[in-house]
C-alpha positions in Angstrom: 55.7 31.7 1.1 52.3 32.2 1.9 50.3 31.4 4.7 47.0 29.9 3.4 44.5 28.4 6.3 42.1 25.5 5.5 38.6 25.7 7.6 37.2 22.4 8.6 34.4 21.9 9.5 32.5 18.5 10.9 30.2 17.1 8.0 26.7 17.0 9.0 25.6 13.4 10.2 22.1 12.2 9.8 20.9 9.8 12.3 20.5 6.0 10.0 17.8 4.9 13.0 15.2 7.5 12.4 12.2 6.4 10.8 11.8 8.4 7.2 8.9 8.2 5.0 10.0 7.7 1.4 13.0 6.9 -0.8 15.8 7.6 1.7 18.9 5.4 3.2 17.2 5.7 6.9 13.6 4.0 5.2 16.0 1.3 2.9 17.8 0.6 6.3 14.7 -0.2 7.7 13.3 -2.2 5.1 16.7 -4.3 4.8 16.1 -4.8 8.7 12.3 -6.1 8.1 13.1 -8.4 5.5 15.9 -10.0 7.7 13.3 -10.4 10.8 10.8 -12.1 8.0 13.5 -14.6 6.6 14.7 -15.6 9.7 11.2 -16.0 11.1 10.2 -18.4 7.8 13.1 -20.0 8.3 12.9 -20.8 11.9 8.9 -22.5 11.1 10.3 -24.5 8.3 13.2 -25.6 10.7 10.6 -26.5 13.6 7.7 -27.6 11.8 9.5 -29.6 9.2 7.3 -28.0 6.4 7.4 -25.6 3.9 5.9 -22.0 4.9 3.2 -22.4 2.8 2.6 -25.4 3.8 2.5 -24.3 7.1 0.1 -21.4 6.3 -2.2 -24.0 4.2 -1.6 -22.2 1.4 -0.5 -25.2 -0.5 
């Protein structure tokens, strides 16, 4: 029988919060976070002001 070891070692972790310029997880994290922030805040003026966003805006 042989005696065969296995190294380990602890994969390296990039940190999702940090703000990355370009096509990378940490900026699509980020943008997923935006877009949240700008839905809710639409939603929250058509729930208040009982119109539509553009309407709100005068766009329409």
């Amino acid at each position: 029988m042989t005696n065969t070891t296995t190294k380990i070692t602890a994969p390296v972790v990039e940190d999702r919060n940090a703000w990355r310029w370009g096509f990378t997880p940490q900026a699509e994290i980020w943008n997923g976070r935006l877009a949240m922030i700008g839905f809710l805040a639409a939603a929250l003026i058509e729930l208040f002001s009982g119109q539509g966003f553009l309407h709100f805006w005068g766009i329409l």
